[in-house]
C-alpha positions as CSV (number, residue, x, y, z in Angstrom):
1,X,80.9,75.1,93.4
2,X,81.3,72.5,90.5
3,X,79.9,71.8,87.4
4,X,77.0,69.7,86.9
5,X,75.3,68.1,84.2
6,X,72.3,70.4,85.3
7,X,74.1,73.6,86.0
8,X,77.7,74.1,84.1
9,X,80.1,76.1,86.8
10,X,79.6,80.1,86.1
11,X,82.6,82.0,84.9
12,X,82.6,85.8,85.3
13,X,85.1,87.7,83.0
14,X,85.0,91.2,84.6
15,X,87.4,93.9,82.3
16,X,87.6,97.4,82.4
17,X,87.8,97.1,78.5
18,X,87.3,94.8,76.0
19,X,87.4,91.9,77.8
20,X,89.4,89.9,75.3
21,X,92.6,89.6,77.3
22,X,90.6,87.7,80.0
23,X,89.1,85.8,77.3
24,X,91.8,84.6,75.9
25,X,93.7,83.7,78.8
26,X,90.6,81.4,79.6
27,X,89.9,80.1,76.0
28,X,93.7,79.0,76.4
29,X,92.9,77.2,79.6
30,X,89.5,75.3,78.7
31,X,91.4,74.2,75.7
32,X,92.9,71.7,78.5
33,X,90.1,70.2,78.8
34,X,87.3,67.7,77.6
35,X,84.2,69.3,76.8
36,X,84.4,71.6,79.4
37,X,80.8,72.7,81.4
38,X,81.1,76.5,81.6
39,X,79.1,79.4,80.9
40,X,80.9,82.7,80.2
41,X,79.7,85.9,81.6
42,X,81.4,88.9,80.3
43,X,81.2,92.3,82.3
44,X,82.9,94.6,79.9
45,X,83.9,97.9,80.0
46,X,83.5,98.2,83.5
47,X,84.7,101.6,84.8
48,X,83.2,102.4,88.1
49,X,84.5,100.4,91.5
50,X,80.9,99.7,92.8
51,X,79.7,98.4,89.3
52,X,83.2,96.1,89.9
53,X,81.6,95.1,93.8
54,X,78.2,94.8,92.6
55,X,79.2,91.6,90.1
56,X,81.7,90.5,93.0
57,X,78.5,90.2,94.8
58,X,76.8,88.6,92.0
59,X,79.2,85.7,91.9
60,X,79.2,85.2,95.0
61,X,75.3,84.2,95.0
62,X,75.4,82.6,91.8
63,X,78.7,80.5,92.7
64,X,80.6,81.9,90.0
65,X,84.8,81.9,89.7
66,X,85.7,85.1,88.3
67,X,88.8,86.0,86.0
68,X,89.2,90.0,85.3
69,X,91.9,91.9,83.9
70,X,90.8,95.5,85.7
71,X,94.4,97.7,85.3
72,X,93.3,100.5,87.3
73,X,95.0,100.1,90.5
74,X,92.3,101.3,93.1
75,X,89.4,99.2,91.4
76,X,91.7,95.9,91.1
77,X,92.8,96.4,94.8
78,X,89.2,97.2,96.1
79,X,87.8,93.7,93.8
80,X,90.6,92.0,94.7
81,X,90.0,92.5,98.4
82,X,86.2,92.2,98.0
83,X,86.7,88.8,96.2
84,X,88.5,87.5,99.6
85,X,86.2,88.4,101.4
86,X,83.1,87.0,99.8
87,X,85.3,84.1,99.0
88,X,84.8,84.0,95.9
89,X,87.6,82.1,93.8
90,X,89.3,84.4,91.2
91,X,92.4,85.0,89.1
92,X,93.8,88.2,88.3
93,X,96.2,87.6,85.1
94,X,97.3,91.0,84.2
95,X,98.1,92.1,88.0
96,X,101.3,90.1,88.7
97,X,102.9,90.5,85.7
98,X,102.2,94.4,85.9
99,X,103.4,94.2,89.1
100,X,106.8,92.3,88.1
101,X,107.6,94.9,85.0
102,X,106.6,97.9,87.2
103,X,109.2,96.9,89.7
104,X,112.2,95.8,87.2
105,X,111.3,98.6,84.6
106,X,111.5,101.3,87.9
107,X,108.6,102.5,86.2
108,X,104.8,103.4,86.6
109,X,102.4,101.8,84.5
110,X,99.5,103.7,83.1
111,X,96.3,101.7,84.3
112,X,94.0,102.5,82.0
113,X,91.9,99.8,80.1
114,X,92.1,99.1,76.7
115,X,95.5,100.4,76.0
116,X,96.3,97.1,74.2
117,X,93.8,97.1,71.7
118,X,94.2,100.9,71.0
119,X,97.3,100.0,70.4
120,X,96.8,97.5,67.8
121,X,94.3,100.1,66.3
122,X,96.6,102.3,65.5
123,X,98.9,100.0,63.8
124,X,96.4,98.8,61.6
C-alpha cells in the first residue's frame, strides 16, 4: 500500500514499552521527507505474544507497515515470523543490533522492555 491524498499510508509502532525508541527511529526517518502522509499508530506496552499477532493481523487488513522494538526474544521471533507470513512490510530496529552486541559481547542480553528509559529514570 501507498499513500494517498485520501488515505495517508498506516504506520503501526508496536513496543513492548514506551514505544519511544520506535518513535524516534521513525521521526528520524520522516524527517527525510516532504510533508510526509502518515498516520502513527502506537501499540504500547505490549506484553503478551497474541496481543503482538492480533495488531500483526490488524495491519495486515488495514495495509499498515509496521516498525516495533519488542526485546523479548520469543514475542519478536513469533511477530517477526507472523509479519512474513501476512506479508506485512516491517522493520525491527532494536533486533540486529541486539543481535550483533550479544554475539561480540559473548553475552546474553536481558529482553525485557523498557530497560532504557528505567534507566534514564534512575539517573535523573
Amino acid at each position: 500500500m501507498t499513500a494517498s491524498p485520501e488515505r495517508p499510508l498506516p504506520i503501526i509502532i508496536l513496543s513492548g514499552g514506551t514505544g519511544r525508541t520506535a518513535d524516534h527511529v521513525l521521526t528520524a526517518a520522516l524527517a527525510q521527507f516532504d510533508d510526509p502522509r502518515v498516520d502513527i499508530i502506537r501499540k504500547t506496552h505490549v506484553r503478551r505474544t497474541r496481543d503482538a499477532q492480533r495488531i500483526v493481523k490488524q495491519a495486515a487488513e488495514n495495509g499498515a507497515i509496521v516498525c516495533h522494538t519488542l526485546v523479548v526474544p520469543k514475542m519478536r521471533e513469533t511477530v517477526n515470523e507472523q509479519l512474513l507470513r501476512l506479508n506485512v512490510p516491517a522493520v525491527d530496529p532494536l533486533g540486529p543490533v541486539i543481535s550483533l552486541l550479544a554475539d561480540h559481547l559473548g553475552a546474553v542480553p536481558h529482553g525485557r522492555a523498557g530497560l532504557l528509559y528505567e534507566l534514564c529514570k534512575e539517573q535523573f
